[in-house]
LUMMAR-520338 format. One record per residue (C-alpha): residue number from 1; residue in one letter; x negated, y negated, z. Coordinates in Angstrom, 1 decimal, padded with zeros to 4 digits, always signed. Layout:
[r NUM; "A"; [X; Y; Z]],
...
This chain:
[r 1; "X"; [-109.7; -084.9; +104.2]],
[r 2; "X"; [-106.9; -085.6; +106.8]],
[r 3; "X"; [-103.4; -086.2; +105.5]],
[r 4; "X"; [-101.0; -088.0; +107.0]],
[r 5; "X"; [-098.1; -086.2; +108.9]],
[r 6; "X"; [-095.4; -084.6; +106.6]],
[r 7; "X"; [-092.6; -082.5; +107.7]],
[r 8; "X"; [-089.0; -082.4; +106.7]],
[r 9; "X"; [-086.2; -085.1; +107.6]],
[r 10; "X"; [-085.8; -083.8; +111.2]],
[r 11; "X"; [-083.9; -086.2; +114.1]],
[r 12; "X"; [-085.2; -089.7; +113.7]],
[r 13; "X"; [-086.8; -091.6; +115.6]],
[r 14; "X"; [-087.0; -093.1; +119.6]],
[r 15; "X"; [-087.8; -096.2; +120.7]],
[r 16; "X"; [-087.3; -098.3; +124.1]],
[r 17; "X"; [-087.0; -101.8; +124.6]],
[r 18; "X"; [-085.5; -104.4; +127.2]],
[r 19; "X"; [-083.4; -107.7; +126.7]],
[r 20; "X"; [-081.7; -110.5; +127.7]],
[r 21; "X"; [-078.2; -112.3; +127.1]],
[r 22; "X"; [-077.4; -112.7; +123.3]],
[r 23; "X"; [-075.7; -115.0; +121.3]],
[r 24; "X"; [-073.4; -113.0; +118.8]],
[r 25; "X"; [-070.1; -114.3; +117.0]],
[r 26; "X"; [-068.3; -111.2; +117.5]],
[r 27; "X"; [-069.6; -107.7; +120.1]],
[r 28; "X"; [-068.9; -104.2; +120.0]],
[r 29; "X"; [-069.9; -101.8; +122.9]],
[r 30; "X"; [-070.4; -098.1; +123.2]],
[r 31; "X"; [-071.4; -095.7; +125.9]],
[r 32; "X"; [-074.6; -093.4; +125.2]],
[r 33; "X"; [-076.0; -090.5; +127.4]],
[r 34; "X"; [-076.5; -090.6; +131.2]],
[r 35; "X"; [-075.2; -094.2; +131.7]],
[r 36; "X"; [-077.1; -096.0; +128.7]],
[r 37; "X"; [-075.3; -098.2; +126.5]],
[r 38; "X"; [-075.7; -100.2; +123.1]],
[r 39; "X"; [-073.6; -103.1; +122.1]],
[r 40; "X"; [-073.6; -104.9; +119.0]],
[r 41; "X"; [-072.7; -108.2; +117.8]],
[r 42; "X"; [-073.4; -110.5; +115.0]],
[r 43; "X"; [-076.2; -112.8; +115.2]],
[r 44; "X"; [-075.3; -114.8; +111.9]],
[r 45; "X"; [-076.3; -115.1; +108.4]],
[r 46; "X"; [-079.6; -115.2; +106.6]],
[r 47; "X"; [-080.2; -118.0; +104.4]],
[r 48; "X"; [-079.0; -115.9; +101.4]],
[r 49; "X"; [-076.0; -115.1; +102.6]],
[r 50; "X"; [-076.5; -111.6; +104.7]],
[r 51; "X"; [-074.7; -110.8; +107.7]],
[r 52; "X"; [-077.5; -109.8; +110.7]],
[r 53; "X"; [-076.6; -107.8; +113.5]],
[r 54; "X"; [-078.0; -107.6; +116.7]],
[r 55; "X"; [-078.2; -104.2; +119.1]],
[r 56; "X"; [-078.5; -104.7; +122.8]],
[r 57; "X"; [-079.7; -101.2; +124.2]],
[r 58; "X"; [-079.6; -100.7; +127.8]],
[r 59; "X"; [-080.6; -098.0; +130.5]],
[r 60; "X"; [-079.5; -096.5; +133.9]],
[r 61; "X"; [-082.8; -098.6; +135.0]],
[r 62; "X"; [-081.8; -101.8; +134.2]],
[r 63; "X"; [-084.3; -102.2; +131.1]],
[r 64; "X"; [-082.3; -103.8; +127.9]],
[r 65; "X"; [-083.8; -104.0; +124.7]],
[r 66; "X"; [-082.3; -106.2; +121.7]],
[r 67; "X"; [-082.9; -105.3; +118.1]],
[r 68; "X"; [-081.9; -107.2; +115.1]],
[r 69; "X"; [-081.5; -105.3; +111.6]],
[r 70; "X"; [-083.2; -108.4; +109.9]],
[r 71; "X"; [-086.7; -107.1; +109.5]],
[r 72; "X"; [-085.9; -104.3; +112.3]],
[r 73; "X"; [-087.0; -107.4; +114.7]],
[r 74; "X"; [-087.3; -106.2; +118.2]],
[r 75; "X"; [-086.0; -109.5; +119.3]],
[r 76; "X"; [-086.5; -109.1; +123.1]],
[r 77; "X"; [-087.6; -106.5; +125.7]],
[r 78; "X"; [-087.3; -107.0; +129.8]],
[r 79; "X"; [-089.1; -104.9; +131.4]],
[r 80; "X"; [-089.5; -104.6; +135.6]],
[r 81; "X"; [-092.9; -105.4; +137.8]],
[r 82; "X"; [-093.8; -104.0; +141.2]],
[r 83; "X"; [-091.4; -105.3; +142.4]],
[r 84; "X"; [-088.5; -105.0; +140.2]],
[r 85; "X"; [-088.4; -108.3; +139.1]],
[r 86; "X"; [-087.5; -108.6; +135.0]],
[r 87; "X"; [-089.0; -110.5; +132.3]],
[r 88; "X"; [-088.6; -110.5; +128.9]],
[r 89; "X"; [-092.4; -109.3; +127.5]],
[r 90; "X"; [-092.0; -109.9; +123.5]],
[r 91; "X"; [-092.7; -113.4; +121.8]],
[r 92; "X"; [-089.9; -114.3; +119.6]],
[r 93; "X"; [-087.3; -116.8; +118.9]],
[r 94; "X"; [-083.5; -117.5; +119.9]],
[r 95; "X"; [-082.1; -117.7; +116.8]],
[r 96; "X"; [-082.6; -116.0; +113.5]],
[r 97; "X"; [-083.1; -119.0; +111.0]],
[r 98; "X"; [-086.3; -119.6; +113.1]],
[r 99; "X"; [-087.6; -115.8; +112.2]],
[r 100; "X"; [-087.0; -116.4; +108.9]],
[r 101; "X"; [-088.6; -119.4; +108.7]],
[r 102; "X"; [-091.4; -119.1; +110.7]],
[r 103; "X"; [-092.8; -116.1; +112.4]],
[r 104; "X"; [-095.7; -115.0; +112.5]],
[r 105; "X"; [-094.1; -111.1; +111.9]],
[r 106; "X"; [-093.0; -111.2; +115.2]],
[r 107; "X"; [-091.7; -107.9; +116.4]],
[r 108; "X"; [-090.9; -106.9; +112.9]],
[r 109; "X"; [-091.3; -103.5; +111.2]],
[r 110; "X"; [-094.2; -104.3; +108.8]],
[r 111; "X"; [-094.4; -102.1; +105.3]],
[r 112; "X"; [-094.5; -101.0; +102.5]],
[r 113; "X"; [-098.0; -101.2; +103.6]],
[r 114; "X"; [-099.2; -102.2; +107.2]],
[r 115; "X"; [-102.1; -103.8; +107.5]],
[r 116; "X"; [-104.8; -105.5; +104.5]],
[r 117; "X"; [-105.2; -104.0; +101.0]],
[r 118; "X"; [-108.6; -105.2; +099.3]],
[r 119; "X"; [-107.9; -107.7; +096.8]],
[r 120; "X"; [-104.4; -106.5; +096.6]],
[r 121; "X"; [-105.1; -104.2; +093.9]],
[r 122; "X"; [-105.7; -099.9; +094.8]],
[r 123; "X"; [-105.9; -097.2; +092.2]],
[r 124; "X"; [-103.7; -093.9; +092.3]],
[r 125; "X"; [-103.6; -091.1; +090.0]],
[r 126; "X"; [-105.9; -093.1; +087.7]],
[r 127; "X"; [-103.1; -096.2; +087.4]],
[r 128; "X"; [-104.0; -099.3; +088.9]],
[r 129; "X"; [-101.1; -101.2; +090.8]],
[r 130; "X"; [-101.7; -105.0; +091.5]],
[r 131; "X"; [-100.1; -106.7; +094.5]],
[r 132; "X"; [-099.4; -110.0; +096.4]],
[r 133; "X"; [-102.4; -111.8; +097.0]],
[r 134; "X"; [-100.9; -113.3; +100.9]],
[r 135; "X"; [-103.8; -113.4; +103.1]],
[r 136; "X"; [-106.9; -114.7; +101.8]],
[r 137; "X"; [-108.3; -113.1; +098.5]],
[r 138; "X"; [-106.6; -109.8; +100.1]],
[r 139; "X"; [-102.9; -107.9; +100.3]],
[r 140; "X"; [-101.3; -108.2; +103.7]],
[r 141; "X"; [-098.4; -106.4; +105.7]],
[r 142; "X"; [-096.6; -105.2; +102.4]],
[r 143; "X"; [-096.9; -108.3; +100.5]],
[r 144; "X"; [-094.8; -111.9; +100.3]],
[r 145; "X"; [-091.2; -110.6; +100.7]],
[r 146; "X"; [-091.7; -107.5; +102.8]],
[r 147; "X"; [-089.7; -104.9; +104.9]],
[r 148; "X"; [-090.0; -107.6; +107.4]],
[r 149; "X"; [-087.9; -109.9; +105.3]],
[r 150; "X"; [-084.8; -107.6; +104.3]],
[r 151; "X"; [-081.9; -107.1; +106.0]],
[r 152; "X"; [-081.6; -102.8; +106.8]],
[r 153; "X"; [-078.4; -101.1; +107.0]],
[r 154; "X"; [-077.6; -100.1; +110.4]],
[r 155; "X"; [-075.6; -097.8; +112.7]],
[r 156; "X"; [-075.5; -097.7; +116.8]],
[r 157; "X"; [-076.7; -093.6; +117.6]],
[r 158; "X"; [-076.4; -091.5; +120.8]],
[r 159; "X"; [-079.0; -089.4; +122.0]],
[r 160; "X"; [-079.8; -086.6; +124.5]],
[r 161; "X"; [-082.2; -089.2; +126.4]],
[r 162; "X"; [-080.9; -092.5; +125.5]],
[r 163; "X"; [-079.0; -094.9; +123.3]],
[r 164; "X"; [-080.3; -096.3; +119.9]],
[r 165; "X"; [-080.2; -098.3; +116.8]],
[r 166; "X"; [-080.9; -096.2; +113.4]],
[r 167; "X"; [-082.0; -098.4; +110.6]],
[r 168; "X"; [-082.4; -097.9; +106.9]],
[r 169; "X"; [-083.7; -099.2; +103.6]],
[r 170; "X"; [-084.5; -098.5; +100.2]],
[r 171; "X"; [-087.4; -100.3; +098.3]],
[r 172; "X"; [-087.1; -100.2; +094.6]],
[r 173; "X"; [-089.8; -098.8; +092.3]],
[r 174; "X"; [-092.3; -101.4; +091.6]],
[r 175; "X"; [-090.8; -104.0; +094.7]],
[r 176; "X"; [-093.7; -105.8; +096.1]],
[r 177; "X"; [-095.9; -103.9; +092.8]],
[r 178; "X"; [-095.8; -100.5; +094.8]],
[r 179; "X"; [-094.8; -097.5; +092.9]],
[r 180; "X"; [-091.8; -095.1; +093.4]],
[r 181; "X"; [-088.2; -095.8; +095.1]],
[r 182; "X"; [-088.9; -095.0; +098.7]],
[r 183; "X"; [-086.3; -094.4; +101.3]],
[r 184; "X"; [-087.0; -095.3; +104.4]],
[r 185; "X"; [-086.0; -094.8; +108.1]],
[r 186; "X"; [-086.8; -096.5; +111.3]],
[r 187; "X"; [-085.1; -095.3; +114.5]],
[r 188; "X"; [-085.0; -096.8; +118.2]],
[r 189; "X"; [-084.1; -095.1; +121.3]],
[r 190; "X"; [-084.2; -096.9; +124.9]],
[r 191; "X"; [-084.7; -093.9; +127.2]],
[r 192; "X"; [-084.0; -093.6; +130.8]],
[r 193; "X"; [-087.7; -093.6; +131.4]],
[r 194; "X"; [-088.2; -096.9; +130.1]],
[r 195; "X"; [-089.9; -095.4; +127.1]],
[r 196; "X"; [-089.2; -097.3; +124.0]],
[r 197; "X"; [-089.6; -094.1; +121.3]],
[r 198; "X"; [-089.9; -094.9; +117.7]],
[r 199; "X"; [-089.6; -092.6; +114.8]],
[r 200; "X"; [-090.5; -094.0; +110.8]],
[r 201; "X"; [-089.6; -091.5; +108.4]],
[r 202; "X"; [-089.7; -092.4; +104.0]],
[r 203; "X"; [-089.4; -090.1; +101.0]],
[r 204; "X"; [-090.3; -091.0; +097.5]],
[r 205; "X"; [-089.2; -090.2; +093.6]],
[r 206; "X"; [-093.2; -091.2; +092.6]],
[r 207; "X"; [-096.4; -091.1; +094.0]],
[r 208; "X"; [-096.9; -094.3; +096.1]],
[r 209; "X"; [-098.7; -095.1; +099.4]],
[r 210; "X"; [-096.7; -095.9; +102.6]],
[r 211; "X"; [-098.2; -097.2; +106.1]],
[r 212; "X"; [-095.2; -098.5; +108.1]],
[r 213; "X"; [-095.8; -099.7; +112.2]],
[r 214; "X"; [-093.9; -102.3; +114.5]],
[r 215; "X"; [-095.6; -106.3; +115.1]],
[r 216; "X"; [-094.5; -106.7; +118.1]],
[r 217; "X"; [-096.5; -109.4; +120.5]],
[r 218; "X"; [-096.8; -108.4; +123.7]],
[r 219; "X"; [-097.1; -110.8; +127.0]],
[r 220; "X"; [-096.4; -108.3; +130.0]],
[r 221; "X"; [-096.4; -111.7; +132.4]],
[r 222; "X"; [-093.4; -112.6; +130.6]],
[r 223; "X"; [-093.3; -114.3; +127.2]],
[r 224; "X"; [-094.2; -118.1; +127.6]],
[r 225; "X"; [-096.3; -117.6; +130.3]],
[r 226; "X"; [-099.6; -118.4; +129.0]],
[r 227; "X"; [-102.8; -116.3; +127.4]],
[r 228; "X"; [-102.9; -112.8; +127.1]],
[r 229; "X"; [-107.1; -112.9; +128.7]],
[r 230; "X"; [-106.4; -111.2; +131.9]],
[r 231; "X"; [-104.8; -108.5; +130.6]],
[r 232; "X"; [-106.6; -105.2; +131.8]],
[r 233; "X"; [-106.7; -103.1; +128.1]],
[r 234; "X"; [-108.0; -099.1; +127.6]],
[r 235; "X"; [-108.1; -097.8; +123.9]],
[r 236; "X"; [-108.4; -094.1; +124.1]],
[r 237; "X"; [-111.1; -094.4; +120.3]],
[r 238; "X"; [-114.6; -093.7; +120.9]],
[r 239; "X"; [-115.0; -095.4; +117.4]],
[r 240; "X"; [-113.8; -098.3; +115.1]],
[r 241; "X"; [-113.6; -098.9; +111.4]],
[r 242; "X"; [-116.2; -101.7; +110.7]],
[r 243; "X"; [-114.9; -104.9; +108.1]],
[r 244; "X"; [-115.8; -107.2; +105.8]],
[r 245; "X"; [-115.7; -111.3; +106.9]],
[r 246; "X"; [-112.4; -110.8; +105.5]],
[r 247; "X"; [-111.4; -107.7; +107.7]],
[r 248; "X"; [-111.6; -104.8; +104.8]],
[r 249; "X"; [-113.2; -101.9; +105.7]],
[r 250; "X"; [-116.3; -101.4; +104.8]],
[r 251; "X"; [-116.0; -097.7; +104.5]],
[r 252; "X"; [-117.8; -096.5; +108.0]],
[r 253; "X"; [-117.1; -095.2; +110.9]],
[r 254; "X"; [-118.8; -096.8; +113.7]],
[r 255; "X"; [-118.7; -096.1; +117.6]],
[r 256; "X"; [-117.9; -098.4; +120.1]],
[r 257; "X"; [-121.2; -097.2; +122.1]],
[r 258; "X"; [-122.0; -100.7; +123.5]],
[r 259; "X"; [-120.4; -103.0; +121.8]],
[r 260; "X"; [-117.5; -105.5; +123.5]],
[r 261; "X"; [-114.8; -103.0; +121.4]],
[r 262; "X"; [-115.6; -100.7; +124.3]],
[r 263; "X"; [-112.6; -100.0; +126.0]],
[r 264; "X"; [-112.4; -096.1; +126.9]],
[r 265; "X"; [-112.2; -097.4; +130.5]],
[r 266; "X"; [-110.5; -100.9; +131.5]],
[r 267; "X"; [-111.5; -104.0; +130.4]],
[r 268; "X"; [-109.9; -107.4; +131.1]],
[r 269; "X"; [-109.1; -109.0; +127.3]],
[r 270; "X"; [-111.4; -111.9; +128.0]],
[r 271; "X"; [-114.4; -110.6; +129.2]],
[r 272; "X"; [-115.9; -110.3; +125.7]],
[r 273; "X"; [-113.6; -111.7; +123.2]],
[r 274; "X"; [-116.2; -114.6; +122.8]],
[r 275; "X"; [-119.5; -112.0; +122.3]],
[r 276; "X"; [-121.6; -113.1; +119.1]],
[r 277; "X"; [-120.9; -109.5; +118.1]],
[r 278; "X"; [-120.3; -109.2; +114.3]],
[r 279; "X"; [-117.1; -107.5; +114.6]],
[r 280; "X"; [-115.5; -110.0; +117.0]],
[r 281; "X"; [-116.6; -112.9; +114.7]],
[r 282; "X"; [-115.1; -111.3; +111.9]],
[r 283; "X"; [-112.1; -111.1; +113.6]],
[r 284; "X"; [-112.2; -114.4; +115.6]],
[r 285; "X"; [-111.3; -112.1; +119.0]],
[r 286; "X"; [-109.9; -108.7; +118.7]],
[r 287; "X"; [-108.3; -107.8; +115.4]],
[r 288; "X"; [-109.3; -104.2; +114.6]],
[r 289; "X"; [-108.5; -100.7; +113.6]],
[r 290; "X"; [-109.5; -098.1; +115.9]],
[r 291; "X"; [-109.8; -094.8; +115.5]],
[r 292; "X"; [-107.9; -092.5; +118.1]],
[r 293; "X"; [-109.1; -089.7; +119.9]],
[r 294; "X"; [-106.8; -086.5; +120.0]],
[r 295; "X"; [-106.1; -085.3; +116.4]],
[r 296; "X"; [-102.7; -085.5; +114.8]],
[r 297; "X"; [-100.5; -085.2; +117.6]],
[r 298; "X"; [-099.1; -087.3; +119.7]],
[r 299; "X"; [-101.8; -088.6; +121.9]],
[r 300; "X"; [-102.2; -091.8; +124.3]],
[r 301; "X"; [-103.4; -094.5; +122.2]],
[r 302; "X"; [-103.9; -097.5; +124.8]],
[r 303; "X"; [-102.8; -098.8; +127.6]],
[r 304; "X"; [-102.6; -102.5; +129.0]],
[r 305; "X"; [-101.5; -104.0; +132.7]],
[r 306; "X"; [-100.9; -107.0; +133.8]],
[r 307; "X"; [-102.6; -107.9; +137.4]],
[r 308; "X"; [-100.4; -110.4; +138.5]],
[r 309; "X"; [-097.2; -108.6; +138.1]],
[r 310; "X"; [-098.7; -105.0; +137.7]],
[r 311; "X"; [-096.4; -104.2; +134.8]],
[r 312; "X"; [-098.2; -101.5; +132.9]],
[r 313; "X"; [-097.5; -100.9; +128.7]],
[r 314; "X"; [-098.8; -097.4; +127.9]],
[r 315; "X"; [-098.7; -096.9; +124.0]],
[r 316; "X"; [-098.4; -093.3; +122.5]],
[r 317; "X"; [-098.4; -092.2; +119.1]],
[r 318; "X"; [-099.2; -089.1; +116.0]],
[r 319; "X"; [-100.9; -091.9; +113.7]],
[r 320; "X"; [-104.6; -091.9; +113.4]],
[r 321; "X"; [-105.4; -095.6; +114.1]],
[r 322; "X"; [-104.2; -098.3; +116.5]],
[r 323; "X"; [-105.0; -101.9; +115.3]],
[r 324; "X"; [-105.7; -104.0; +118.4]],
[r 325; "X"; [-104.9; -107.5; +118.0]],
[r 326; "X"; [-105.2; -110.5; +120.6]],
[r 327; "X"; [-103.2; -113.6; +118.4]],
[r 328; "X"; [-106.4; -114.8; +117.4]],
[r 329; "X"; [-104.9; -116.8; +114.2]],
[r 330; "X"; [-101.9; -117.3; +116.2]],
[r 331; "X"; [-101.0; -121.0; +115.4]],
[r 332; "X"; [-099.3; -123.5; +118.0]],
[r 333; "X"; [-095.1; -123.1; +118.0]],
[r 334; "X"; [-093.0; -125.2; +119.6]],
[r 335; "X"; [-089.3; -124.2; +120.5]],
[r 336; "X"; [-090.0; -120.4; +120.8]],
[r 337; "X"; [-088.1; -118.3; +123.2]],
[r 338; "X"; [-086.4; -120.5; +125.7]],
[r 339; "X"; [-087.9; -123.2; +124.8]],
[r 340; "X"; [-091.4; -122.0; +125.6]],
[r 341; "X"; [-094.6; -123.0; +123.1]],
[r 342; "X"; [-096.4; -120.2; +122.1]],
[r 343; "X"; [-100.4; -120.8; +121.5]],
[r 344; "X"; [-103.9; -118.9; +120.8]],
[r 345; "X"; [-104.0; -115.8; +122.6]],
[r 346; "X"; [-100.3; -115.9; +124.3]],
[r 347; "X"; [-099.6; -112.3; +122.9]],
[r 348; "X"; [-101.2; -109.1; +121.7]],
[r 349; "X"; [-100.6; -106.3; +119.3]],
[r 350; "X"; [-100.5; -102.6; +119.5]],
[r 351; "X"; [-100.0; -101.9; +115.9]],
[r 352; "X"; [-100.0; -097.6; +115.8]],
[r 353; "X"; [-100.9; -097.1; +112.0]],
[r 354; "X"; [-103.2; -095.7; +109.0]],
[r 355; "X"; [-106.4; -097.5; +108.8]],
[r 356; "X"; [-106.6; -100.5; +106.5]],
[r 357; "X"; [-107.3; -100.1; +103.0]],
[r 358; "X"; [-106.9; -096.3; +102.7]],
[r 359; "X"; [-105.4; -096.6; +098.9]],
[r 360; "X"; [-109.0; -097.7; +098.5]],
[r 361; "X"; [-110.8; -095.4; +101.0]],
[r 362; "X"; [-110.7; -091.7; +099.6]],
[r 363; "X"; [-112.8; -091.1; +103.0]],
[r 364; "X"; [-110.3; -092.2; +105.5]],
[r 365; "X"; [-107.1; -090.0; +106.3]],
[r 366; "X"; [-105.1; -090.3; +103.1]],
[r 367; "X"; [-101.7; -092.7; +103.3]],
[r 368; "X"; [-100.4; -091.0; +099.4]],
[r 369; "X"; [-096.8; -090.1; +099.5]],
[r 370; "X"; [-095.6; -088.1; +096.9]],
[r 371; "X"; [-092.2; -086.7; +096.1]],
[r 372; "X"; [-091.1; -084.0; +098.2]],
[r 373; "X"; [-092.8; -084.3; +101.0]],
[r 374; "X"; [-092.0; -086.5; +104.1]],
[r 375; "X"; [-094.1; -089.4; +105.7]],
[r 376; "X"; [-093.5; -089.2; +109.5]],
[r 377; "X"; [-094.4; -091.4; +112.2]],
[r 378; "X"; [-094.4; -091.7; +116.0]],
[r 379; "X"; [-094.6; -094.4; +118.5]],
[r 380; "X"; [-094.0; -094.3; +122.1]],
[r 381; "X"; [-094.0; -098.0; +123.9]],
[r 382; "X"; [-093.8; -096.8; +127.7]],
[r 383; "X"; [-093.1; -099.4; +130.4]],
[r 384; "X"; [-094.3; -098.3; +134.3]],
[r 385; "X"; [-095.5; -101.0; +137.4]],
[r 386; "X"; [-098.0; -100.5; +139.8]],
């Protein structure tokens, strides 16, 4: 059975973004490696009283990136086309009471548990643990109050190859109704190669289960520009794990061999999204786990461009899954980003990850943490134009 990535607390983690202006009360600024930068400010207050800060990483390449510490929120990311042009290619909000309010996990770091859990309920070391009940008869994205909901502790870092944010948090034993105290780590480097580099690393004092990954909704047009349907999308998975109506696993391991989840060469988003395929009306569009080629290292997971502006997202990561997700459920919001109304299909999802419903799937790479070991995770969000 595969296990998930463990190694001792090494450097943390990498990850790039790009940004526009902000709206802090009060800014910091220091100087990283070869000419990148990261200034901090506050962004206000949540609605229980917690101050939120707000990281602006920049480049030698002009990319910015800004990060929040509510909910690790990757608030907004402006990234160059063919012809340098920028746009900002994350949905989000301007302000935080609107991401507490109302977001649909926008670019948020989603855990204890990305991803569904059938009928919130899984079994380990003969206990059964009952959770939130939040989407459907089923467990979703680590229950009603999850990591995207707290406010992490959070330092500016230097490194070799950039400038970054470190972010940290401790869940309680039992918080959510998931075992064990688990400390956890989320770090984000812009590079100078417009590489957005992520590292996720957690330890435990109990058994428990852990599957962290970023909700970020990409538009690589520029955010507010319309559906996401002419996207040109690769998946480097020659299979898929098959659901339920209600997107649990069933168990299987199915391959992609003709069927619209094809995509180990490019396909345009649209082309297929409306097949009477089983899968895609489960999912109402593309919402599903696939299951990456290239073992346990880091590997290419996907990649998507844009035609009109040739900007070009290439995704790499050491998890064995990438949920692919088109904003299928994605309900109309006014007053988004710039005043911009964000509708069905205006965003997509590369969610690197465990598969669904592991803590119930003794055949799927196992997503147990237990004390003493170390649950690791990599995610590279590359930016390019062509």
């Amino acid at each position: 059975m595969m296990r998930p990535k463990l190694h001792n607390m090494k450097h943390a983690l990498l990850f790039s973004f790009a940004v526009v202006a902000t709206l802090g009360l009060s800014s910091c600024q220091s100087v990283g490696q070869a000419g990148t930068s990261v200034n901090s400010q506050t962004w206000g207050t949540t609605k229980s009283g917690e101050k939120v800060t707000l990281y602006t990483l920049r480049n030698s390449r002009g990319m910015e990136a800004r990060i929040m510490d509510y909910g690790g929120v990757i608030v907004s990311l402006n990234a160059p086309d063919r012809d340098g042009k920028f746009a900002d290619v994350v949905l989000g909000f301007d302000n935080l009471q609107d991401y507490e309010a109302r977001s649909p996990h926008f670019g948020c770091i989603t855990g204890r548990y990305a991803n569904r859990i059938g009928k919130g309920k899984f079994t380990l070391d003969g206990k059964e643990y009952t959770l939130a009940v939040n989407n459907g008869p089923n467990h979703l994205h680590g229950g009603k109050v999850g990591f995207d909901k707290k406010v992490w502790k959070s330092r500016e870092i230097s490194r070799a190859n950039g400038a970054g944010v470190e972010m940290t948090y401790t869940s309680r034993d039992m918080e959510e109704g998931y075992p064990g105290k688990l400390d956890c780590k989320v770090t984000y480097v812009l590079t100078n190669e417009n590489a957005l580099e992520i590292e996720y690393a957690a330890s435990t004092d109990a058994p428990t289960v852990v599957n962290l990954t970023n909700h970020s909704y990409f538009n690589l047009a520029g955010e507010g520009s319309g559906t996401i349907t002419n996207h040109v999308v690769s998946i480097n998975a020659d299979s898929f794990t098959p659901t339920d109506s209600g997107l649990i696993p069933t168990g299987q391991i199915a391959s992609v061999e003709g069927t619209p989840l094809d995509f180990r060469s490019p396909q345009r988003i649209g082309a297929r999204i409306g097949s009477s395929n089983t899968a895609i009306r489960y999912g109402q569009g593309y919402d599903h786990n696939y299951v990456l080629n290239g073992g346990s290292g880091l590997k290419t997971a996907a990649r998507a461009k844009d035609p009109a502006s040739g900007r070009v997202l290439e995704v790499l990561t050491t998890e064995p899954g990438v949920q692919f997700y088109t904003g299928n459920h994605q309900k109309k919001l006014t007053g988004c980003k710039n005043g911009h109304t964000y509708d069905f299909r205006t965003g997509f999802c590369f969610e690197t990850q465990h598969f669904p419903d592991s803590p119930n799937r003794p055949e799927f790479p196992s997503t147990v943490l237990r004390p003493g070991d170390t649950y690791q995770h990599t995610c590279i969000y590359k930016f390019s134009a062509e």
